[in-house]
N, C-alpha and C positions, 0 to 999 in steps of 0.2 A: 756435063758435070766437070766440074776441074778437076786435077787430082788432090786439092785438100778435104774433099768430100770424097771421092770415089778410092782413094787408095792408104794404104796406110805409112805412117814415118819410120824410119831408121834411127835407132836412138844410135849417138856420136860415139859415146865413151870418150868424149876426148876429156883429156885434162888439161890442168891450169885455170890460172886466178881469175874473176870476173869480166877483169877488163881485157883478159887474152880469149872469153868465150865468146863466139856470138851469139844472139839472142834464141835461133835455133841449138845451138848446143846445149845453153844454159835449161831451157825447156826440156829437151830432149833427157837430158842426166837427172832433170827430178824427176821422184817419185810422185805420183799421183793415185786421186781416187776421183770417183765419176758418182755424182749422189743425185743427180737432173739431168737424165738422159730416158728416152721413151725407147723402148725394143722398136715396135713398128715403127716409129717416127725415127730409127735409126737403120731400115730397109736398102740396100744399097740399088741404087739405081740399075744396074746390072741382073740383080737378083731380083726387083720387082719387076723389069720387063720378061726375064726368065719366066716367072711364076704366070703373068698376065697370060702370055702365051702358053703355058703348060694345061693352064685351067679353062680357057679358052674365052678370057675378059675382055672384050674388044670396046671397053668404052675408057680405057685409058692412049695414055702415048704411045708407038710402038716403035722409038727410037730415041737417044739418049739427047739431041736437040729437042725433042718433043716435052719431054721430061723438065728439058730445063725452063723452059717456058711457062710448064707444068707450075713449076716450083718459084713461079713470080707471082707473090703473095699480095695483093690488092690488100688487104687487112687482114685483123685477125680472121673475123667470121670468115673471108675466103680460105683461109688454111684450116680449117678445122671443116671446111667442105672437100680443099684437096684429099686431106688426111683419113676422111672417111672411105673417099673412091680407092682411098691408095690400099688402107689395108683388104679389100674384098677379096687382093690375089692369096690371104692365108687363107687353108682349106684342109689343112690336114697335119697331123705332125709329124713326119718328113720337112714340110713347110717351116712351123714354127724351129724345129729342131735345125734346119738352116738357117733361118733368120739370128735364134740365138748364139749358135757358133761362130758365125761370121761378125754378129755384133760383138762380142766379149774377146775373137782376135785379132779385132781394130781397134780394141780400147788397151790389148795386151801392148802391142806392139809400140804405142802412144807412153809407154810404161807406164802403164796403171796397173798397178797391185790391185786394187778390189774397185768394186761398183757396186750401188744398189740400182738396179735398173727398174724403170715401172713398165707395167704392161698392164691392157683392158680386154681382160678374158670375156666380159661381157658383150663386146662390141661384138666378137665370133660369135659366142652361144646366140645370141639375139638373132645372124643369121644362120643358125640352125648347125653349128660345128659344134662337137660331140666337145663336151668340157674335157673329157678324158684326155682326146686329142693337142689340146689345147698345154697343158700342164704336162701332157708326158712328153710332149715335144720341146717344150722349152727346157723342159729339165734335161733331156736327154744333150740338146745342145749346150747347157753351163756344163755340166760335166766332161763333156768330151773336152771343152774348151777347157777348161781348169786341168787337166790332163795332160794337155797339149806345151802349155803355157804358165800355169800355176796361179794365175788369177784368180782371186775368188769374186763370185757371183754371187749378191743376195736378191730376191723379187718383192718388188713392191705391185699391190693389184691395184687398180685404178679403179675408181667409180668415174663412169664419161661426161657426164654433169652436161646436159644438154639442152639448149631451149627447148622448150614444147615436147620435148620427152616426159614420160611417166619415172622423174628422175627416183623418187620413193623406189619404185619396184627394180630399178640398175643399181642402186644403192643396197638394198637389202639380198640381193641375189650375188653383188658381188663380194660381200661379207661369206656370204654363204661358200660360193664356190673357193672362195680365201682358204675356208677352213675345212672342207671336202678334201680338198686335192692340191693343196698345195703342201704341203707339208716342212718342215724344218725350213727350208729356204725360199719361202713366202714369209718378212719379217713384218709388213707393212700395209696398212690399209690408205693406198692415197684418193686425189679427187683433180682431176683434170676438166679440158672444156673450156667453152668461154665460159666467164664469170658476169658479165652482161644477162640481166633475165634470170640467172641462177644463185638465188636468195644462198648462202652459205648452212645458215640455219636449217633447212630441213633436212641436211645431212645426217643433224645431230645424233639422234637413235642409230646411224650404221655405224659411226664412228664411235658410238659408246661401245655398242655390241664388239665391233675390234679389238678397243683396245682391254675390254673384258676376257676376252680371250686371249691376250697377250701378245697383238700385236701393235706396231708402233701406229703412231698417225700424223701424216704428212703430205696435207691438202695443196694444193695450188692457191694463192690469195695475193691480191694487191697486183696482179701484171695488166691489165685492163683497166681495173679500177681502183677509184682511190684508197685511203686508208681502211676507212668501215669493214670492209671486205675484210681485209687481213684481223681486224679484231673480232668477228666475225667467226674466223677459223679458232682464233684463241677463245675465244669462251664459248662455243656451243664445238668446237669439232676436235678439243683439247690437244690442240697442232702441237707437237715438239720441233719440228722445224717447217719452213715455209715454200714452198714453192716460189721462187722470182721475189714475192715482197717489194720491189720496187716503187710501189708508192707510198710508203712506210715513211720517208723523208717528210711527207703533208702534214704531218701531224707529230709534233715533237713531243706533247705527251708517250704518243707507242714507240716513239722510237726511246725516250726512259724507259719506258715497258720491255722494249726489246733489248735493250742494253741491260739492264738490271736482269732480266731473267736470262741472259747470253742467249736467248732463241736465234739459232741461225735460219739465215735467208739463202736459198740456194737460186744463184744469179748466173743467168744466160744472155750475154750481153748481143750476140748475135743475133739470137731470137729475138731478140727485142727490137733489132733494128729492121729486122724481117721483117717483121707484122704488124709494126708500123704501132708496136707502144712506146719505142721510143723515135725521136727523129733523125739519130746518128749515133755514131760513138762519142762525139762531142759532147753532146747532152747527157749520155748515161751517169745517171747515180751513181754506180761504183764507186769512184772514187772519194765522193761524199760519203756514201753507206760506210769506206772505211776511216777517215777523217773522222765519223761521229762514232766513231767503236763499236757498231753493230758487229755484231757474229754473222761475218759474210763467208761463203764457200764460189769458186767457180767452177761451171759445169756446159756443158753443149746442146743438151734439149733435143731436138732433134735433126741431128747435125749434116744427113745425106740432105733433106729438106732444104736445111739453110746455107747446103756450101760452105763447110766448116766440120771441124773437128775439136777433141778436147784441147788437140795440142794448137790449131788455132787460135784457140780463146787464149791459150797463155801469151800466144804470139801480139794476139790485138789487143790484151791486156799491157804490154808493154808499150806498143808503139801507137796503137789509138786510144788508149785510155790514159797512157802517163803515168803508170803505175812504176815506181820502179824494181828493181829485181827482188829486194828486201820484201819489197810488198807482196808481189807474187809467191815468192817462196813460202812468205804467209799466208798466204792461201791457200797452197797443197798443203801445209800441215793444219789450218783449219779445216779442210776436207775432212782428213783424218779424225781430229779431235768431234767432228759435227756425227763422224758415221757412226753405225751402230754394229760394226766390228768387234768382237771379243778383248776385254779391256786389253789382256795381255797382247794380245796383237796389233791392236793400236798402238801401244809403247815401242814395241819393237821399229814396227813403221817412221813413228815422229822422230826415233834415233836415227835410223838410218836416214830419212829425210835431214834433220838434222846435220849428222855426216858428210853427206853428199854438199850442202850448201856451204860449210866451214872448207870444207875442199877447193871448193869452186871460189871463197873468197868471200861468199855472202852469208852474213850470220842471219838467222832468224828474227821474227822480230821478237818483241816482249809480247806473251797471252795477251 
């Protein structure tokens, strides 16, 4: 693993005008927020061969070359095979309660002020780990992490959306265990998985039941497949914001759909090139996503996996995407404007982000 997957950044502090920062600095001094990132799919390589060996899993890698190998994704369907083998080392919460510590300060130290992270309590329960387990471990670890650091942490639960799974009965179980045991900071019912074979629509009933209960909903749609998908999540899974969306450009009706209703897309440009939905950084939508005024946010996905991090992304945002600093800037404070942070705390954020760029020489753009 290199170290922009396995280790965390040094924010500069340095000052001066834009053209006196370099692109690491300029990154480094904004504020961020992290709204598409997976807990398990954010497992440090370290800590899963840690675990592997604790539990005594011997059908993974048992060295950080193995791993990397590990983590050469033939397609998607081969990453959502990795990712299944990979989570089996959680077992208990000590377990999760390290995975989330360690995840929330590698996103601190990235300067990310908040994150909604998803996780799939289902994929444990299914192999037989105690739900209790599961929720008091994660929690234990955002707290100590927000303690440590002052980041806040909010959970999103994921339904695993799986071929030839009984998707019905992960679906309605993990509504359930949402509202069992998660308590204040579970704000969100998502849905992950490939989307290939996984009709969007029969979601529909968990994602009512959700958001009946007042939490948010925010499926994955459009990263595999084309548009449909993503309209899809918009009329039967009453999406407020989108997972990737990146096939949204197909179809210039949703993208007036998406522009007119500001539904933001939350894009992992990384992941994308990983898993081989897109072909390169060349090819990524991004920069068109922002060109046509969709409500875009950037985010890492699962970033020990892809060798990458958030501050990564802002990095290949600049120099393989073409973005310029104006644009990214817009991004971290669309992060903010997209999350579901307490309005007042949001304000406060988009000021200081704000701040920070008039400092540095870049103003923000116009909403």
């Amino acid at each position: 693993m290199s170290d922009a997957a396995t280790e965390t950044a040094e924010a500069t502090g340095t000052a001066g005008s834009a053209g006196e920062l370099t692109d690491e600095e300029f990154v480094d001094r904004l504020p961020k927020v992290e709204l598409h990132v997976h807990l398990e799919g954010s497992m440090r390589p370290t800590t899963l061969l840690q675990l592997a060996k604790r539990h005594g899993v011997d059908n993974l890698p048992t060295d950080l070359d193995g791993l990397r190998a590990f983590y050469a994704f033939r397609d998607f369907d081969h990453f959502i095979e990795v990712y299944l083998a990979a989570v089996q080392v959680l077992r208990d919460a000590e377990d999760f309660a390290l995975l989330a510590r360690e995840t929330a300060l590698g996103l601190a130290a990235q300067n990310v002020r908040y994150a909604e992270i998803t996780f799939t309590p289902y994929l444990h329960v299914q192999r037989g780990v105690d739900p209790s387990e599961v929720f008091a471990g994660v929690e234990a670890g955002r707290l100590q992490a927000e303690r440590e650091t002052g980041i806040r942490i909010r959970w999103i639960t994921d339904i695993p959306g799986l071929p030839d799974a009984d998707n019905i009965t992960a679906a309605e179980r993990t509504v359930e265990l949402a509202l069992a045991h998660g308590g204040e900071s579970v704000i969100a019912l998502g849905l992950g998985g490939p989307e290939v074979g996984v009709p969007r629509p029969q979601f529909g009933p968990a994602f009512t039941a959700a958001r009946d209960a007042g939490l948010h909903c925010i499926p994955h749609s459009g990263e595999t497949t084309g548009p449909r998908t993503i309209w899809d999540a918009l009329e039967h899974l009453h999406a407020e914001r989108i997972g990737h969306g990146i096939s949204a450009l197909g179809d210039p009706k949703l993208v007036e759909h998406l522009r007119e209703h500001g539904i933001p897309l939350e894009v992992s440009p990384t992941s994308n090139v990983c898993t081989g939905a897109v072909a390169g950084y060349a090819e990524h939508p991004l920069p068109k996503m922002i060109a046509e005024g969709l409500a875009v946010n950037l985010n890492s996905d699962d970033p020990p996996m892809f060798n990458t991090t958030l501050r990564e992304e802002y990095l290949h945002a600049l120099r393989d995407l073409g973005l310029t600093r104006q644009q990214v800037a817009g991004l971290a404070a669309a992060g903010v404007r997209h999350s579901f942070m307490p309005e007042a705390d949001r304000e406060r954020l988009l000021a200081e982000i704000a701040a920070v760029t008039a400092e540095m020489g870049v103003p923000l753009p116009a909403n």
